[in-house]
C-alpha positions as a printed Julia matrix, in Angstrom:
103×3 Matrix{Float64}:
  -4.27   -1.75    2.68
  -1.41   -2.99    0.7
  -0.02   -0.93   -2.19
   2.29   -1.61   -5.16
   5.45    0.47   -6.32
   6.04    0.7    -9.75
   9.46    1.59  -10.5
  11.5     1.53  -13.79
  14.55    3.3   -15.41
  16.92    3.07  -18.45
  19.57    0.31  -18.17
  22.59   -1.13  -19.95
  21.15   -3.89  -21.95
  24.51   -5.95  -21.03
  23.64   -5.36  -17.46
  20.42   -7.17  -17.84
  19.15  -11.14  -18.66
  21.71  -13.33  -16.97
  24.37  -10.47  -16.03
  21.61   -8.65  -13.96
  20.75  -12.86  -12.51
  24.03  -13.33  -11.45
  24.96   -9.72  -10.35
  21.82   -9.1    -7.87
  21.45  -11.98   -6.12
  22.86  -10.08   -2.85
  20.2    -7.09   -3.62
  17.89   -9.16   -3.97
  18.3   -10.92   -0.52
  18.71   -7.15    0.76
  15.05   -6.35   -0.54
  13.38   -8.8     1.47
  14.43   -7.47    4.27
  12.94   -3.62    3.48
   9.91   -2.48    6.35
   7.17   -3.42    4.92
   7.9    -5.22    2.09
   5.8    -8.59    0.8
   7.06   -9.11   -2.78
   8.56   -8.2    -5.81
   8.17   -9.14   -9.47
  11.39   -8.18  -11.51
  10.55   -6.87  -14.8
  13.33   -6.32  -17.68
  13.45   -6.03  -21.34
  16.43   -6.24  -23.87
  15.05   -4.8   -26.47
  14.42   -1.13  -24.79
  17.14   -1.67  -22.58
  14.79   -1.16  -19.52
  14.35   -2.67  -15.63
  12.16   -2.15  -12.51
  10.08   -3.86  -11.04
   6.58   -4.08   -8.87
   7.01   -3.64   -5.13
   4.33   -4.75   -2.6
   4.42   -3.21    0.06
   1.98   -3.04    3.64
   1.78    0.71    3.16
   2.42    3.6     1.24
   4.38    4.66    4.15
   6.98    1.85    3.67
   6.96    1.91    0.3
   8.35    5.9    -0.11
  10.83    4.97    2.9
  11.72    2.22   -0.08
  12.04    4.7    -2.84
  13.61    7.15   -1.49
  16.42    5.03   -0.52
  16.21    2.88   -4.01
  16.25    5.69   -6.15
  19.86    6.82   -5.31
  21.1     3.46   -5.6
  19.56    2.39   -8.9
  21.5     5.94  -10.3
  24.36    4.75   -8.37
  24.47    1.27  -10.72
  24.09    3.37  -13.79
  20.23    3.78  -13.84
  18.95    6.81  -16.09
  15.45    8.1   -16.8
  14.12    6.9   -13.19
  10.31    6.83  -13.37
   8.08    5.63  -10.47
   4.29    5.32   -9.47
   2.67    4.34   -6.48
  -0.66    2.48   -6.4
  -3.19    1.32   -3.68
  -3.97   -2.63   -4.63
  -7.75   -3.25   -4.8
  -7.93   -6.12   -3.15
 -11.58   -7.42   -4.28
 -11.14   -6.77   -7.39
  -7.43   -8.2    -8.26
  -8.98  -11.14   -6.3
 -11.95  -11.93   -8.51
  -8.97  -11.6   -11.83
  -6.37  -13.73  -10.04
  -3.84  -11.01   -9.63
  -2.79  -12.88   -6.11
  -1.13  -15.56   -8.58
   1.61  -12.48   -9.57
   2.37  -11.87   -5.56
């Protein structure tokens, strides 16, 4: 059963939009190649200066392995406020509401 990581923080609003495009390409490359992972959406805005993003992952196994390594290195950048969740997917039920179009 697949689950989802939900994981945002506090970020310079110059670091996002097209700095954060060109600046994580390599990271992003890096993420794909996490155990367990099968997608992320990347989720940013301005206004708030806030970013994240929603991890799926195989397991909930996988996905702590994930956080616990992801968490350091988003305060690393200059993350603050670091807030996470993790979620089991229903998998009937996003099915019937389309939620596979998002992964």
């Amino acid at each position: 059963m697949s689950v989802i990581l939900q994981f945002d923080f506090s970020f310079p609003a110059e670091y996002l939009g097209d700095a954060l495009t060109a600046n994580a390409q390599e990271l992003a490359h890096s993420i794909t190649q996490e155990p367990g992972f099968i997608a992320k959406i990347w989720t940013e805005n301005l206004d708030t200066g806030e970013a994240g993003g929603l991890y799926k992952f195989a397991d909930e196994a996988s996905a702590r392995r994930y956080l616990e390594m992801h968490v350091t290195r988003a305060e690393s950048m200059g993350a603050k406020n670091v807030r996470y969740k993790i979620f089991t997917v229903n998998e009937p039920l996003t099915e019937i509401t389309h939620g596979k179009q998002f992964l």
